[in-house]
C-alpha positions as CSV (number, residue, x, y, z in Angstrom):
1,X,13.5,12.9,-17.3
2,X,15.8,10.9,-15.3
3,X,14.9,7.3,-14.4
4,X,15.0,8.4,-10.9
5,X,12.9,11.4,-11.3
6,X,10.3,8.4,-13.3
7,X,10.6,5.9,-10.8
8,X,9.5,8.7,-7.5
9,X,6.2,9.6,-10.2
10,X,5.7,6.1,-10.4
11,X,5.3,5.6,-7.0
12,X,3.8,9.6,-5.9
13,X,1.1,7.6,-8.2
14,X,0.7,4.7,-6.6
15,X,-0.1,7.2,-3.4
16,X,-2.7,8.7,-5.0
17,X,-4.5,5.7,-5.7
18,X,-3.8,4.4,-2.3
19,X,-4.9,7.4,-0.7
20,X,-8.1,7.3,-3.0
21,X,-8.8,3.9,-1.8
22,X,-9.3,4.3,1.9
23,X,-12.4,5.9,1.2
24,X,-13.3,4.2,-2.1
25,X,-13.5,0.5,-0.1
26,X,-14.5,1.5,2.7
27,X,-17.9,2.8,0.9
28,X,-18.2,-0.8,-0.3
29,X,-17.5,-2.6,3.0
30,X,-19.7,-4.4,4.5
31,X,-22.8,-2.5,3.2
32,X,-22.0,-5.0,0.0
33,X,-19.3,-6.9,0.3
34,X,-17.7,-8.2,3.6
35,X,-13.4,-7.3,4.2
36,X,-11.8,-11.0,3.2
37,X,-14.8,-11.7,0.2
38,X,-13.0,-7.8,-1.0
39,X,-9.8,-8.9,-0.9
40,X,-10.4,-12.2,-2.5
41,X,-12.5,-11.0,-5.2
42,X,-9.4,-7.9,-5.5
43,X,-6.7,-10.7,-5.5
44,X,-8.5,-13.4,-8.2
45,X,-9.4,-10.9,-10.6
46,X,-5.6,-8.9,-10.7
47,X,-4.5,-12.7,-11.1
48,X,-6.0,-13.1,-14.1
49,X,-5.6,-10.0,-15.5
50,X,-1.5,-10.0,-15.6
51,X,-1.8,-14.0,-16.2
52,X,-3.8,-13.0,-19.5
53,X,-1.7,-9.6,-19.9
54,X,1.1,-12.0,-19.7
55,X,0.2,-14.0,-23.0
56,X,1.2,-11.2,-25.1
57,X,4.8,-10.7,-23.8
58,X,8.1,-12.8,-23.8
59,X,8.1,-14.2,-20.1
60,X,11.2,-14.5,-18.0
61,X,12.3,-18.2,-16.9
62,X,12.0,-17.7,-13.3
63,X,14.5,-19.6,-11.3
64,X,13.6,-21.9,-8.9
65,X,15.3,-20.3,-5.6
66,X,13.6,-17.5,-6.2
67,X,10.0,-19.3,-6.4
68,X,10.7,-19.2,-2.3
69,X,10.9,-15.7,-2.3
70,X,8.0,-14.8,-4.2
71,X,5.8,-16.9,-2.5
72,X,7.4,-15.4,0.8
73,X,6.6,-11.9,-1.2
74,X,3.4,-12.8,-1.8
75,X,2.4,-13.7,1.8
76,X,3.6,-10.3,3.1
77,X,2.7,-8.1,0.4
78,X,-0.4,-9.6,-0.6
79,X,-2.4,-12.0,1.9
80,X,-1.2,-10.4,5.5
81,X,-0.9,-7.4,4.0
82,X,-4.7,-6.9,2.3
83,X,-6.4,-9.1,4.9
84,X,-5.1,-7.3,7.4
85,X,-5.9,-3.7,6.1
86,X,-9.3,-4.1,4.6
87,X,-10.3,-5.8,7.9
88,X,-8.4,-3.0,10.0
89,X,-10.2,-0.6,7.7
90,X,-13.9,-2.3,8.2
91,X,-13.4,-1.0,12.0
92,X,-11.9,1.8,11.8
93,X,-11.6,5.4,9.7
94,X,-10.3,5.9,6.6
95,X,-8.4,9.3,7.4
96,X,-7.1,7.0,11.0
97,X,-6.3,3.8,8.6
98,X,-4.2,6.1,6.1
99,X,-1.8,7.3,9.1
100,X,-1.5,4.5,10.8
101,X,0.1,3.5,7.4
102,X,2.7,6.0,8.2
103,X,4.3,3.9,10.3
104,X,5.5,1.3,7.6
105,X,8.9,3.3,6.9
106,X,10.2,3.1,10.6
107,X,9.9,-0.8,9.8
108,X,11.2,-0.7,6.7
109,X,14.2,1.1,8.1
110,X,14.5,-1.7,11.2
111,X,13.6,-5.0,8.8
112,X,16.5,-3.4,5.9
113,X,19.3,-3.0,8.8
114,X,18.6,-6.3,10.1
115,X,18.2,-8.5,6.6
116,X,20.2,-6.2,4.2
117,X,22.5,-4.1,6.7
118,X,21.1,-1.3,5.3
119,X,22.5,1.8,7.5
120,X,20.0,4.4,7.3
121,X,21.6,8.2,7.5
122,X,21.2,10.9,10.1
123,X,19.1,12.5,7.3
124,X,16.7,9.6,6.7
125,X,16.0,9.5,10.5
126,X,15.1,12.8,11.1
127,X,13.1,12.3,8.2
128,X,11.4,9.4,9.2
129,X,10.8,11.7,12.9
130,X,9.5,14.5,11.6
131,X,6.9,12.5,8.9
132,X,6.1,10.7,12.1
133,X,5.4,13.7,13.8
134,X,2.8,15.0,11.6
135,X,1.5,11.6,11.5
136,X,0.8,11.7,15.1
137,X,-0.8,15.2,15.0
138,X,-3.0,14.1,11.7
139,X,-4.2,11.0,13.5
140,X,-5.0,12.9,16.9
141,X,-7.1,15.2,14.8
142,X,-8.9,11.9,13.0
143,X,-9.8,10.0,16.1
144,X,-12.3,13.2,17.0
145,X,-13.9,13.1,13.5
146,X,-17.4,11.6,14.0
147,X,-16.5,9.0,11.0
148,X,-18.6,5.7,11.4
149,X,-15.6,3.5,13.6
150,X,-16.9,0.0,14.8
151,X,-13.8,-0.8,16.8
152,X,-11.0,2.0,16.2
153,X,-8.5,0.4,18.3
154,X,-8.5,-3.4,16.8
155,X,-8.9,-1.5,13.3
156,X,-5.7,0.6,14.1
157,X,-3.9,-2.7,15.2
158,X,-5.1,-4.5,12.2
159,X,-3.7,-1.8,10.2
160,X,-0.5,-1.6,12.3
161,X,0.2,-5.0,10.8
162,X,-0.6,-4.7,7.5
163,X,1.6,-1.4,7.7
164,X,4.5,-3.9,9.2
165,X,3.8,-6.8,6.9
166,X,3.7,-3.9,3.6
167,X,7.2,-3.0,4.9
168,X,8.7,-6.3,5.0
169,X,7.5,-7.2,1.7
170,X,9.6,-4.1,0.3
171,X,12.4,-5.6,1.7
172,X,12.0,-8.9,0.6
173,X,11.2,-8.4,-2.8
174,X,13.6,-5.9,-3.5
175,X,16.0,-9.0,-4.1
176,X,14.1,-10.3,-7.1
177,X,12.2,-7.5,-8.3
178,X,14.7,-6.6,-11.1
179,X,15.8,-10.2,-12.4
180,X,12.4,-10.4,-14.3
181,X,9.3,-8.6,-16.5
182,X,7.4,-7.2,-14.1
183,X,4.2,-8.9,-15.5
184,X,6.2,-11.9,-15.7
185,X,6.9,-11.5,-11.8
186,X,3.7,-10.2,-10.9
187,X,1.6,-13.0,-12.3
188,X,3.4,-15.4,-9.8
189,X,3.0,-12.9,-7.0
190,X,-1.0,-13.1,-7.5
191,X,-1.0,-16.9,-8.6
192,X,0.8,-17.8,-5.0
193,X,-1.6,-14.9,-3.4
194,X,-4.4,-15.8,-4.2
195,X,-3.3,-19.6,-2.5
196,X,-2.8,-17.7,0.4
197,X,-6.0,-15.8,0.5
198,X,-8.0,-18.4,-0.7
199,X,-9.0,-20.4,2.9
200,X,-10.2,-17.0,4.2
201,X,-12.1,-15.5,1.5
202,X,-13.8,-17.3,-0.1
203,X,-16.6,-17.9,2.3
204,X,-17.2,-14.5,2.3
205,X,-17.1,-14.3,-1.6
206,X,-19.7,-16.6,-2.2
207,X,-22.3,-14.7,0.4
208,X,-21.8,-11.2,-1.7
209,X,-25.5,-10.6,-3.4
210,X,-24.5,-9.2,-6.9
211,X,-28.1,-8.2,-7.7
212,X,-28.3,-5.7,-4.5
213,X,-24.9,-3.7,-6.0
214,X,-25.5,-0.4,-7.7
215,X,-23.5,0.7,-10.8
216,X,-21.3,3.2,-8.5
217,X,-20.4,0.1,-6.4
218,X,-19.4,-1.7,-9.0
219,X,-17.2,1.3,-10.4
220,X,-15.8,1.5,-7.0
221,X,-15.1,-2.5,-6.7
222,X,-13.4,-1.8,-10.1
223,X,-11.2,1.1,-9.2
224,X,-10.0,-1.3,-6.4
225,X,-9.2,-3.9,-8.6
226,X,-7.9,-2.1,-11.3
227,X,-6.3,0.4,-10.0
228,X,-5.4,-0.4,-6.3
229,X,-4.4,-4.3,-7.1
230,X,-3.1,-4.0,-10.9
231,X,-1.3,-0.3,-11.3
232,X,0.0,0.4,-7.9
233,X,1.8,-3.2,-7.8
234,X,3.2,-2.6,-11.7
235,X,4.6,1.2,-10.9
236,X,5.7,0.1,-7.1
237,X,8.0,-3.0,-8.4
238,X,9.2,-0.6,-11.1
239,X,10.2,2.2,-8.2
240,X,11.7,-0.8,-6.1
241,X,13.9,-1.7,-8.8
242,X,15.5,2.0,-9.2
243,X,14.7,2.8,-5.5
244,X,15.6,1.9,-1.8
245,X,13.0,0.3,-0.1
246,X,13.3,2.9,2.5
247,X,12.6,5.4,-0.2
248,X,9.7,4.3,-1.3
249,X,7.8,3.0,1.7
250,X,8.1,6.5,2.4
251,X,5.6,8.1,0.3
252,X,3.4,6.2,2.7
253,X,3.4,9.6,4.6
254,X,1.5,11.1,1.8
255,X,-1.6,8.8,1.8
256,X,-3.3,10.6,4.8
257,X,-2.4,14.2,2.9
258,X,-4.3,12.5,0.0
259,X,-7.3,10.6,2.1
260,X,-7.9,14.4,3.4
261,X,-7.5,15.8,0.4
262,X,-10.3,13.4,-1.2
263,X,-12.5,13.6,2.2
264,X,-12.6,17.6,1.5
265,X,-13.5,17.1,-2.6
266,X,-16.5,14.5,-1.4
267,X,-17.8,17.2,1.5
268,X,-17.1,14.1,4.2
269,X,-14.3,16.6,5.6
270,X,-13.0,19.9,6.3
271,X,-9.7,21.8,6.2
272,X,-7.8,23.4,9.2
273,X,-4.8,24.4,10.5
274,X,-4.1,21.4,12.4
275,X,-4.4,19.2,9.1
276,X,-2.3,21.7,7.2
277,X,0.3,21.5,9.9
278,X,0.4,18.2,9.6
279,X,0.6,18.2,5.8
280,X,4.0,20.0,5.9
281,X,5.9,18.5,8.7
282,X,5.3,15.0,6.0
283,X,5.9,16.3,3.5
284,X,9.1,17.8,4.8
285,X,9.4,14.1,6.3
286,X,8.9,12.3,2.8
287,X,11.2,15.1,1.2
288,X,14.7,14.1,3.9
289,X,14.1,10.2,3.5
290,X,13.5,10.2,-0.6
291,X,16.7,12.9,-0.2
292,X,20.0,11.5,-2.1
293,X,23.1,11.8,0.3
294,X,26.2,13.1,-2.1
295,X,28.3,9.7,-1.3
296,X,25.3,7.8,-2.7
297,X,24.6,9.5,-6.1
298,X,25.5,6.6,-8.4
299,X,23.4,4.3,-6.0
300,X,19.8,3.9,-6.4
C-alpha cells in the first residue's frame, strides 16, 4: 500500500468518526452537558492525553516562528472551529449540520489560491460543483425531517463558520504539519486551544451535574473525546502532510452520506431515492477533487 493510498484511509477514517459524531453529541447536548462546557471538557481532556502520550516519545524542538502558526492553527482549527459547530449543532440537525460541512472545500479552494496560489484544476472544480450539488439536494431533503431544530437557521450559520474556520486551518497548518512528531505538534495545538477555549467554557463546565449522566452518556462523551478530538486530529495531520489541503477537506462531502447512514442503523431515519441520489453525485464529487491530474503524479 502506497503512502498515498494510507494517507486517503487515514482521513476516509477520520469521516467516519466525524459523521458518527453529529449524532453522538448531539444526544449529549444540552440534555447533559451545554455546547462550550462540551467542547471544553473535549479540548482539556485531548490535551492531556497527547501531553502524557508525549512523555514516551522523542519530541521535536519546535521553532519559535512557527509557535505563531500553531497558535494561529489552533484558533481556527480548534476554538472557532468546535465552538462554532457544537453550538451550530445545539440548534440545528445533525443530518443539516453534516452538509452544511460540505461547504468547507469551496473555502479551502478560495483561502489556498489566495495564501498559497494554489491553482485548483478544471477537474477539482467540477468536482467541488457536483459534491455541492448533492449537498444541496441532501440538505433540502434534511430541513423536512421532523429532527428536534431549536433555531435551524443560526445553527446552519454557526456551522457555516466552523465549516469556513475548519478550511482555513487546513491551509494554515499545512505549512508546519510535516517539520514535527505529530504528537509532538499536536500537544501544542491543544495546549494553545485550550487558552483559547478556556474564557468560554468553562462556565459551562463547571454547571454539568456528573451524578445525573448515565453510563451511555458517558460512553458517548468518551467517543467524542477519544475519538472525535484525539484520532481524527492524529490521522488528519498525517493526510495533510502527504495530501493537498483541497484534497482532504474534501472527504467533508462524505460526512452527511455517513450521518445518514448512522441515522438509518439507529431507526432515527429512512432511505430513499432522493438521499441515494445525493450519495452519488458526492461521491462522484469527492472522487474528481481527491483525483491526481497526470502533470501532478510526483506531487502530493
Amino acid at each position: 500500500m502506497n503512502t498515498r493510498i494510507k494517507a486517503l484511509l487515514a482521513v476516509s477514517i477520520v469521516t467516519i468518526i466525524y459523521g458518527l459524531t453529529f449524532t453522538i453529541a448531539k444526544e449529549v447536548m444540552p440534555h447533559y452537558v451545554k455546547p462550550f462546557g462540551f467542547i471544553f471538557l473535549r479540548v482539556f481532556a485531548a490535551m492531556l492525553i497527547f501531553w502524557f502520550l508525549s512523555l514516551f516519545i522523542k519530541n521535536d524542538t519546535i521553532e519559535k516562528g512557527d509557535y505563531k502558526i500553531i497558535a494561529l492553527s489552533a484558533f481556527f482549527g480548534i476554538a472557532l472551529n468546535m465552538l462554532t459547530f457544537f453550538k451550530g449543532l445545539n440548534y440545528t440537525t445533525p443530518i443539516s449540520a453534516s452538509v452544511m460541512m460540505v461547504t468547507s472545500p469551496i473555502l479551502v479552494l478560495i483561502f489556498s489560491s489566495i495564501l498559497t496560489k494554489e491553482r485548483p484544476t478544471l477537474v477539482k472544480i467540477l468536482g467541488v460543483i457536483i459534491g455541492l450539488i448533492g449537498a444541496v439536494v441532501l440538505i433540502a431533503y434534511g430541513g423536512k425531517s421532523g429532527a428536534n431544530a431549536k433555531n435551524m437557521m443560526l445553527g446552519n450559520l454557526l456551522v457555516f463558520i466552523n465549516a469556513a474556520s475548519y478550511g482555513m486551518y487546513l491551509v494554515i497548518v499545512k505549512k508546519v504539519v510535516a517539520k514535527y512528531n505529530p504528537i509532538t505538534f499536536i500537544r501544542w495545538l491543544y495546549l494553545f486551544g485550550f487558552l483559547f477555549v478556556l474564557p468560554f467554557g468553562y462556565t459551562e463546565f463547571s454547571e454539568i451535574q456528573w451524578q445525573t449522566i448515565p453510563v451511555s452518556g458517558y460512553l458517548r462523551i468518551g467517543f467524542v473525546v477519544i475519538f472525535a478530538s484525539c484520532i481524527t486530529y492524529l490521522f488528519n495531520l498525517f493526510a495533510l502532510s502527504k495530501l493537498k489541503p483541497t484534497t482532504v477537506s474534501v472527504f467533508i462531502y462524505l460526512q452527511p452520506v455517513v450521518a445518514s447512514i448512522y441515522a438509518l442503523l439507529v431507526g432515527s431515519d429512512h432511505l430513499n431515492t432522493v438521499k441515494v441520489l445525493a450519495s452519488i453525485l458526492i461521491f462522484v464529487g469527492v472522487y474528481l477533487v481527491s483525483k491526481q491530474s497526470p502533470q501532478a503524479s510526483n506531487s502530493k
